[in-house]
C-alpha positions as CSV (number, residue, x, y, z in Angstrom):
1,X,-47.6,-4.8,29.5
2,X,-50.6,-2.7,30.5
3,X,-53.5,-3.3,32.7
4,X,-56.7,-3.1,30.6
5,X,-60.0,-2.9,32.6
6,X,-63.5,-2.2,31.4
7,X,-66.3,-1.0,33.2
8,X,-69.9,-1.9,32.0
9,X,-73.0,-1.0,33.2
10,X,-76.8,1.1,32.2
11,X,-77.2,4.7,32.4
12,X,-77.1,6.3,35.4
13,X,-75.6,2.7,36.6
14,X,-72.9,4.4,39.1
15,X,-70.1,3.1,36.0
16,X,-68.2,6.3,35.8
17,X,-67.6,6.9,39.6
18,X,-67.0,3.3,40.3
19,X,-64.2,3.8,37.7
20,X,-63.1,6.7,39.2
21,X,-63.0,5.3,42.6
22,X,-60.9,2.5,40.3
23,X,-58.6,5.5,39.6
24,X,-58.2,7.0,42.8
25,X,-55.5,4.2,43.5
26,X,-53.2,6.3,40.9
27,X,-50.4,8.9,41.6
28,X,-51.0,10.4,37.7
29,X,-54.2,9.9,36.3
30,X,-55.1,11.2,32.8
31,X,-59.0,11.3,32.2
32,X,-59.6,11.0,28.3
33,X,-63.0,12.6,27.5
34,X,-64.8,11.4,24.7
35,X,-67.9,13.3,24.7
36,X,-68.6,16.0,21.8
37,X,-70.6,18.8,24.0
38,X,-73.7,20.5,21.5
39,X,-76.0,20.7,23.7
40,X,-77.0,21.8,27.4
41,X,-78.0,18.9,28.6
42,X,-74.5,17.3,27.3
43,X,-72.9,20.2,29.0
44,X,-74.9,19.2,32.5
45,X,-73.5,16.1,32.3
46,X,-70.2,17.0,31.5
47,X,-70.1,19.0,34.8
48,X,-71.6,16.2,36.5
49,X,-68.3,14.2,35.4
50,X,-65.7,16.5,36.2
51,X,-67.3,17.1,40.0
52,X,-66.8,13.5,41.0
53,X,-63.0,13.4,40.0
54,X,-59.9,15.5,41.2
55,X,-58.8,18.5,40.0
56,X,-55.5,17.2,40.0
57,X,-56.2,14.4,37.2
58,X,-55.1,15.6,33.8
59,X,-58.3,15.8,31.3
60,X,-57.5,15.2,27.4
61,X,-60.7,16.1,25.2
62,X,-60.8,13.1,22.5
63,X,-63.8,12.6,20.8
64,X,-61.6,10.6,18.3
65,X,-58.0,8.9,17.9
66,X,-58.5,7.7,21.2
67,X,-55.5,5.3,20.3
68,X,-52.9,7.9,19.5
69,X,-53.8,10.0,22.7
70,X,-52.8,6.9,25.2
71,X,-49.6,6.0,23.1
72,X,-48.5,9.5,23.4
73,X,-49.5,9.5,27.4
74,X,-45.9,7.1,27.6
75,X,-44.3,7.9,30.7
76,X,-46.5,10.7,31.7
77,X,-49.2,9.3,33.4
78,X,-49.9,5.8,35.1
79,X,-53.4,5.5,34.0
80,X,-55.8,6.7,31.3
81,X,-59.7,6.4,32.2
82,X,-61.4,6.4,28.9
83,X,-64.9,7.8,29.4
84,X,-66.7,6.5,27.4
85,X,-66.2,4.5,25.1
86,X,-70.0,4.3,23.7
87,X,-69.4,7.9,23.2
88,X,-66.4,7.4,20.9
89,X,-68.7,4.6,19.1
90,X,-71.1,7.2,18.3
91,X,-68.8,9.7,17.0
92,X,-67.3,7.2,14.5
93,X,-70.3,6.1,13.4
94,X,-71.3,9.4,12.8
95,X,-67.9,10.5,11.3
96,X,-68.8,12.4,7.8
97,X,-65.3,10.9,6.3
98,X,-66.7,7.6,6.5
99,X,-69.3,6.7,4.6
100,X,-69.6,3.4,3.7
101,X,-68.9,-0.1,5.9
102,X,-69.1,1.6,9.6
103,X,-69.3,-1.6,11.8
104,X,-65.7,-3.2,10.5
105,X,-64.7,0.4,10.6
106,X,-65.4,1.0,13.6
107,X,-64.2,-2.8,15.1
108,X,-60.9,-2.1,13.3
109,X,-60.7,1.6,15.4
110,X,-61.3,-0.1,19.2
111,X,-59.0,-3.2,17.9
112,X,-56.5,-0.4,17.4
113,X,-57.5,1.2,20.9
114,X,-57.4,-2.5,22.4
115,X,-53.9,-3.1,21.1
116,X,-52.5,0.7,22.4
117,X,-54.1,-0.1,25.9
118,X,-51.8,-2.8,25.8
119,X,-48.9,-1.3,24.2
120,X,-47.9,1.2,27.1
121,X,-47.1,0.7,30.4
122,X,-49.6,2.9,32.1
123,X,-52.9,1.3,32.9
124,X,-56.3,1.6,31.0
125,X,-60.0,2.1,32.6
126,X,-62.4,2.2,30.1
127,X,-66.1,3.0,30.7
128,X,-69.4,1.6,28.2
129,X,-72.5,1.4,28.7
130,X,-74.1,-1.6,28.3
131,X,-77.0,-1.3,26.1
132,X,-78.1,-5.0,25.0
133,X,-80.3,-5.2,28.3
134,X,-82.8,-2.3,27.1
135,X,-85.4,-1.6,24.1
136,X,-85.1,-2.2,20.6
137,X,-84.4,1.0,18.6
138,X,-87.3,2.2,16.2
139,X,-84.7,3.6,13.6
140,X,-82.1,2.2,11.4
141,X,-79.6,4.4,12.9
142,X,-80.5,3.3,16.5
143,X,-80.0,-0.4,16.1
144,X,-77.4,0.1,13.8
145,X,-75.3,2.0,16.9
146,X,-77.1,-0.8,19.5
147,X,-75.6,-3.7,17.1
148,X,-71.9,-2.1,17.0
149,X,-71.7,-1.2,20.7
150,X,-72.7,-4.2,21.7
151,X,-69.6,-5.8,19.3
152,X,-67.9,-3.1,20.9
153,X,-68.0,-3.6,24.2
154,X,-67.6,-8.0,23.2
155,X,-64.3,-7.0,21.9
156,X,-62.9,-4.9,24.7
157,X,-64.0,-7.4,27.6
158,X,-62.1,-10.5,25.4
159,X,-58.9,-8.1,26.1
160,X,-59.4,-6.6,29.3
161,X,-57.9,-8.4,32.5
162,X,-61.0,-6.9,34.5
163,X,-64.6,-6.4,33.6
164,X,-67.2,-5.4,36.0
165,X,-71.0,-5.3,35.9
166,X,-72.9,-2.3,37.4
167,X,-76.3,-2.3,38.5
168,X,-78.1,0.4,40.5
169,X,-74.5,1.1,41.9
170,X,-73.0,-2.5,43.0
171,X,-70.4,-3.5,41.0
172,X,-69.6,-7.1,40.6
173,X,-66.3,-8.3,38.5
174,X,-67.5,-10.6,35.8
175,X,-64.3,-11.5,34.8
């Protein structure tokens, strides 16, 4: 059974290259994108992401289906870093096929993603931000996403062998 580690921490928190350095300890590491680039300022930080990890790390775009994509990694790889995973809550909530009941649709996808992450025999990393330590949201939408990420990121730390905590770059393992 598969290592699943979660990595938790604000924007700009230093979560993504603490995972990485995570990763580094890996022969065959696949990097599983989330993001869903429209804009420039996505793109920037995009680029931002692929500078602080190796070239030789294999990079799988998956804004979605996140499970499937570390099931069919089998064999191939000996860890997936998910990045991130309050991306990939974003882009279901925002998926135009569902319509109606988003949060246990959503908790039913990462309870899928949970269970693959266990289901192989490569190790998982996966990245979130934490957002229950900032503003309320003005808009529906807003706290809606704040309320399911926070659920989220609940449900991936019960599973997970590993969390840790960034802040302002020091990383301390909260479980």
């Amino acid at each position: 059974m598969a290592k699943l580690l979660l990595v938790l921490g604000g924007a700009r928190s230093g979560k993504s290259a603490f995972a990485v350095n995570l990763a580094r300890g890996y022969k065959r590491v696949t990097y599983l994108a989330t993001a869903r680039v429209q804009d420039a300022e996505m793109a920037e930080r995009v680029k931002r992401h692929r500078q602080i990890r190796p070239a030789s790390w294999k990079t799988i775009e998956s804004p979605t289906h996140a499970d499937k994509r570390i099931l069919e990694l089998e064999g191939s790889t000996d860890l997936v870093l998910l990045d991130c995973l309050t991306l990939y809550v974003t882009n279901l909530l925002l998926d135009e096929d569902q319509k109606e009941a988003k949060e246990p649709y959503i908790l039913e996808e990462i309870e899928r993603l949970c269970h693959a992450s266990k289901d192989v025999s490569h190790d998982v990393i996966m990245v979130s931000n934490e957002g229950g330590l900032g503003i309320i949201p003005a808009d529906p939408l807003g706290r809606q996403f704040m309320d399911i990420a926070g659920l989220v990121n609940q449900l991936v730390a019960r599973q997970a062998e590993a969390v840790y905590f960034l802040i302002a770059g020091m990383a301390k393992r909260i479980k």
